[in-house]
N, C-alpha and C positions, 0 to 999 in steps of 0.2 A: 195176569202179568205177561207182559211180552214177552216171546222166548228168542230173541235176537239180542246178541253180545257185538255194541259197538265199541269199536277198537280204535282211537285217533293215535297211530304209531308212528309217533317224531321220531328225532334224533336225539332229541332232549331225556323229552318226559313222554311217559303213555298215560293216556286217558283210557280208562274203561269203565264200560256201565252196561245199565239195560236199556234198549232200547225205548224212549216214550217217556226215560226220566228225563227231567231238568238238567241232572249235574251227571258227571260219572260218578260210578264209588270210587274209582279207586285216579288217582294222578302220582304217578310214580317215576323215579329216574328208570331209562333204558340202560341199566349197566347193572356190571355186576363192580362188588368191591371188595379188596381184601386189606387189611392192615399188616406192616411186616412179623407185629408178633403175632396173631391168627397165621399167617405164611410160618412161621418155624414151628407151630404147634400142629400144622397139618388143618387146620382147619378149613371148613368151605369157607367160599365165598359170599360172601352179603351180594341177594338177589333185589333189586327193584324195593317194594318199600322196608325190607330189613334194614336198606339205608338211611332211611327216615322214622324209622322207630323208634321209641322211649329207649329200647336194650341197648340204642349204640351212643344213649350220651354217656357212658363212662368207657365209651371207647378210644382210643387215641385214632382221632383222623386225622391228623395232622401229615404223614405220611400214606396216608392211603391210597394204592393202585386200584386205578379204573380201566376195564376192559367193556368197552361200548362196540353193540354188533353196527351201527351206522358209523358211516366217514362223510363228511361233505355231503350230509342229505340222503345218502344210499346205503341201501343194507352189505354187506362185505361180512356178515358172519352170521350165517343162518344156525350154524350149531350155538350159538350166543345167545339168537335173538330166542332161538325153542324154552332155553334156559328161563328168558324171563318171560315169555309167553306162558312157560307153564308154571310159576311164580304166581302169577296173575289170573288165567282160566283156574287152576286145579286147587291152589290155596285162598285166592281174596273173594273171587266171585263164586266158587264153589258150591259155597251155601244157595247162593241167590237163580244159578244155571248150572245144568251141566251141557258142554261143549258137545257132546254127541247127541244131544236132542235140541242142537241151536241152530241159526244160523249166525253166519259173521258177516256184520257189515265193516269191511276194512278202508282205513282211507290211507292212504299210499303219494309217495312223493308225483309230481309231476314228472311224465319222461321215463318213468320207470323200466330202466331195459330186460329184456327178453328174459336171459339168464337167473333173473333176481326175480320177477313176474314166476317163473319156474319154480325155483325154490321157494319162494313164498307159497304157492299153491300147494305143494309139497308138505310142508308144515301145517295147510290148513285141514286139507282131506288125509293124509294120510299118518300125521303123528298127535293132531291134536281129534283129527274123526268129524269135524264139522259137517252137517248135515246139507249146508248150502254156504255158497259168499257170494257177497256182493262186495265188490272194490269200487271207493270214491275219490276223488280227489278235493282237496280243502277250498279249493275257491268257490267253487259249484256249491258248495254246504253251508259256508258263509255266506252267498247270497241268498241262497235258499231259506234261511234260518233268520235273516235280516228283511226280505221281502215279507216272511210270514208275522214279524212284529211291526209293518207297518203296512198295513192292506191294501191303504187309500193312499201310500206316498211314491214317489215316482220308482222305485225298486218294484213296484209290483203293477204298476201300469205300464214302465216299457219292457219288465222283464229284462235288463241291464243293468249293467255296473262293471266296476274294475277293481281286482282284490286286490289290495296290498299287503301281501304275508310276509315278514319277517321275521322269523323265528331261529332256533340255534346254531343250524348250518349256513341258512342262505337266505335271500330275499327273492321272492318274484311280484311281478307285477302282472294280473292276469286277467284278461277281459272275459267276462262269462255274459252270453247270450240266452235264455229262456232253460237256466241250469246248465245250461253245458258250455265247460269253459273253453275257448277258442285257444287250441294250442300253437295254432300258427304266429296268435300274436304276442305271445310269454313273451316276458323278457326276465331274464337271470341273472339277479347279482349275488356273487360268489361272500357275501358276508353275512354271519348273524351274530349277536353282541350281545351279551350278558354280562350287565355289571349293576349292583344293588346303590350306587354311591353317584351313579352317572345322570348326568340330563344332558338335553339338546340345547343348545348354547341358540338366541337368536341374533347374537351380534358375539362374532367369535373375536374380532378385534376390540371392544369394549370389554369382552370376559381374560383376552389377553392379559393387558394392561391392568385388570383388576387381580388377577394371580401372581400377580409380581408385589403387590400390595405387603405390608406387613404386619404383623399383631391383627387388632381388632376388624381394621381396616381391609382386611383380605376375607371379603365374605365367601368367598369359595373355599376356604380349607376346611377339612375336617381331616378327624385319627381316628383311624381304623386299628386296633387291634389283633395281631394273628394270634390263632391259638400256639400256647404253650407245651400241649400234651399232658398237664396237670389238672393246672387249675381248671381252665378254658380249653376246652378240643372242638369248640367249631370258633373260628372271627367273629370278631362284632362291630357293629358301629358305639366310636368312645364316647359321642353326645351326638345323638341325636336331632336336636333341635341346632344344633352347630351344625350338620349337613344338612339344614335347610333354610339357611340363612340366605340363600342367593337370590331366593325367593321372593326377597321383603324387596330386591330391586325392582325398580318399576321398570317397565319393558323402555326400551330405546335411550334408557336415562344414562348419563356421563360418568365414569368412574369417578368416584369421591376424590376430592382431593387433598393431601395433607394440607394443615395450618400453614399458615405464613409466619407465623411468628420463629425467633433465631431456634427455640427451645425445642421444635419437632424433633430433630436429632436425638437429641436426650429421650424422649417421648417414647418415639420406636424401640428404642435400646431397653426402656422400663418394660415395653409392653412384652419385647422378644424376650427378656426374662422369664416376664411372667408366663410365657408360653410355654419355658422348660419346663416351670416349676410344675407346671397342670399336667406334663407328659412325664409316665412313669416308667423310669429308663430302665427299670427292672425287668419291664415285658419288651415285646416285640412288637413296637407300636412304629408305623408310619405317619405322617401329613401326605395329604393328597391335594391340587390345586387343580390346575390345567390338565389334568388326566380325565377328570370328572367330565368335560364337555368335548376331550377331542378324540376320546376312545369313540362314542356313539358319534362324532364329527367323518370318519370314514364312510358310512352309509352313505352322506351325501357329498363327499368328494376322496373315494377312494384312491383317485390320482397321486392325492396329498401324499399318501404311504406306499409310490410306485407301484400301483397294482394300473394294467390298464385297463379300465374297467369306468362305463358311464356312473353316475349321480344315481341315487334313486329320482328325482325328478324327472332328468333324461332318458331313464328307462322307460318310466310310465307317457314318458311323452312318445317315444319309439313305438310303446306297447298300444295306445289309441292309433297312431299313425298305422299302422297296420292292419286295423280294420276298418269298413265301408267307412269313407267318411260321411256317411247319414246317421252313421254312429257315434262319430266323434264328437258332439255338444253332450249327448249324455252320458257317455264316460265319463268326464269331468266332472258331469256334473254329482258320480254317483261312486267316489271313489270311497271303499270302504278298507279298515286297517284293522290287521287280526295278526299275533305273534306276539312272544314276550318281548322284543327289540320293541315295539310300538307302544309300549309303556314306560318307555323313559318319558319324564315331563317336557312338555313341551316338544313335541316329537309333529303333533298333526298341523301347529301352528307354524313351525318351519319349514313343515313339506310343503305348506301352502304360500308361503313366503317364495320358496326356492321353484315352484311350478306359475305360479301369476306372469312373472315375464316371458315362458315360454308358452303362452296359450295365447289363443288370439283374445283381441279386446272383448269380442263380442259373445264369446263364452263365460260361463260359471264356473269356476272350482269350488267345489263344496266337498269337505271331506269327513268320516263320519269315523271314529274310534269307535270297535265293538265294543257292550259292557263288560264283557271279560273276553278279553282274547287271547287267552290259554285255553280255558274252554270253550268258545265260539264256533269253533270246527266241531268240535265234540255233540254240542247242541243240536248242530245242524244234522248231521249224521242221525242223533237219537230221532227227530223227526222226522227225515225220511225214510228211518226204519219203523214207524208207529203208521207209513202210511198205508191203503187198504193194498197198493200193487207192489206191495215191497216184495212178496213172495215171488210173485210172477217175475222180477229181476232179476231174479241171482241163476247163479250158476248151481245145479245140485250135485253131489257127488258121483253119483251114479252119471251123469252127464260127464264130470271131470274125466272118473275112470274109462268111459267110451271112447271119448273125441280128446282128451288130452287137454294140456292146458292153454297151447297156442290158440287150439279154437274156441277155447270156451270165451277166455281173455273177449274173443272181438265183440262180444255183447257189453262191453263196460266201453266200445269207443275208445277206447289209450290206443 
């Protein structure tokens, strides 16, 4: 068994495993939590997956405080982050490694300043004892781990491609050359979007016009649920197959239109009845309509909600534009998407919609959804720690403690 503990440490969730497996064992929130009555009984805090445990469904979450060591993609509380670091080395993978005879392969946001590079090495040699790291970043890993499942296809004959990561903080757009991602030509947008009930609209003025709809006729609504603190202590979706009714529209098709006959009137009025009668006004139930497609609607025009801030399309167009243009047909042509934002439906069909007008004619956009991109990063990491020079990469302790971490840092290129 491998003795290398990959670490993919979002903002979100951590992934952790062993190197050389398939999945991690463990995917867990980066927070810690506490509920206000745990708070008056003195009790600790819920670390990483105690939040997701069978023991907290008769807990009340419904008011429950979250303190997460990330803000906007960066770490801002190392005495936080040790908390669920060691959550995760000293109780989940425990069994499987111990951390003082490991190495850590860490993969770490893009830009990572000096300060936080510091501290993080801090936590790795000197409170958790790591025997070596190596630091990756996710675009490099995702091509990596995407070249290596298709041998013969152009990721691994030109060695190119362009990430598109979106996930809980932010969005980059990142062109990676023969694994190593070209930082010169990143581009950063300042959003990432988590919502279970959302999809990417591909006619937002057709989806308009359909939320204004009523009764039956309004295929985009559905009831969500909040919990109560009783009965229900996490939300849920009220029907199911009612939030995916928008589904059934055939792409480019016209909003329904009501009958012609005098009697619609009446019609809508029977149906909006009926609508009370299905919602149980005893709970704390919402409709949701036009939220569902304009919440994930900001990625591609953050304008909309005054941020000044390009389209993801405009980015990734900026982020080609910036290197060799002998580069620029097969960026295009090899744009790949990793991030829980990139699982809303219909997500890779509008980025390609919204990039075709600004490419030139005589290029290809092809763009490729990982199989899973929550773990995708992860994957990639577990493989280039299973490879024969992985050892020779990293940084060992005894190195750390000599030269520090400034120097050790410039062997990872950041």
């Amino acid at each position: 068994m491998s003795n290398v503990i990959v670490l993919d440490n979002g903002g979100g969730l951590c992934k952790a495993g062993i190197g050389g497996d398939r999945d991690p064992i463990a995917v867990v929130p980066n927070c810690l939590g506490r509920t206000p009555s745990s708070s008056s009984s003195k009790q600790k805090w819920l670390i990483a997956d105690q939040l997701n445990s069978s023991s907290t469904t008769t807990t009340d979450l419904t008011s429950i405080s979250l303190r997460r060591p990330f803000d906007r993609g960066y770490l801002i509380n190392p005495d936080l982050q040790k908390e669920v670091w060691d959550r995760i080395f000293r109780s989940i993978l425990r069994p499987h490694l111990d951390p003082t005879l490991s190495s850590l392969l860490l993969v770490e946001p893009l830009f990572n300043l000096p300060s936080i590079q510091r501290a993080t090495d801090e936590l790795v040699f000197e409170d958790f004892g790591f025997r070596s790291l190596y630091v990756a970043d996710s675009p490099s890993l995702v091509h990596l781990y995407e070249a290596s499942r298709r041998p013969d296809g152009l990721l691994s004959s030109t060695q190119c491609s362009l990430v598109v990561d979106s996930g809980f903080s932010f969005t980059h757009a990142a062109p990676v050359l023969q694994n190593f991602t070209l930082n010169y030509a990143v581009k950063r947008l300042d959003l990432g979007v988590k919502e279970k009930l959302c999809f990417v609209s591909l006619d937002v003025h057709r989806d308009l016009q359909l939320a204004r709809g009523r009764g039956k006729d309004n295929l985009l609504k559905c009831t969500y649920v909040l919990p109560d603190g009783i009965t229900h202590t996490k939300g849920f979706v009220k029907d199911p197959d009612e939030a995916q009714r928008y589904l059934t529209l055939p792409d480019g098709a016209p909003p329904p239109q009501p009958g012609m006959n005098e009697e619609m009137g009446h019609i809508e009025d029977v149906e909006k009845s009926e609508d009370r009668k299905r919602i149980d006004l005893t709970k704390n139930e919402f409709n949701l309509t036009n939220e569902r497609f304009l919440v994930p609607e900001m990625i591609f025009h953050p304008a909309d909600l005054g941020m000044n801030e390009a389209g993801l399309a405009e980015c990734i167009v900026r982020a080609v534009n910036s290197c060799h243009p002998h580069l620029h047909p097969v960026l295009f042509e090899s744009i790949i998407l990793t991030g829980g934002s990139t699982l809303f439906p219909r997500f890779a069909e509008r980025l390609k919609r919204e990039l075709r007008p600004l490419v030139r004619d005589d290029y290809q956009v092809k763009i490729t959804t990982q199989e899973d991109p929550i773990r995708g990063v992860w994957r990639g990491g577990s493989l280039l720690a299973s490879s024969p020079d992985f050892e020779s990469m990293c940084v060992t302790k005894s190195e750390y403690e000599e030269l520090g971490s400034a120097r050790c840092r410039r062997r990872f290129l950041h």
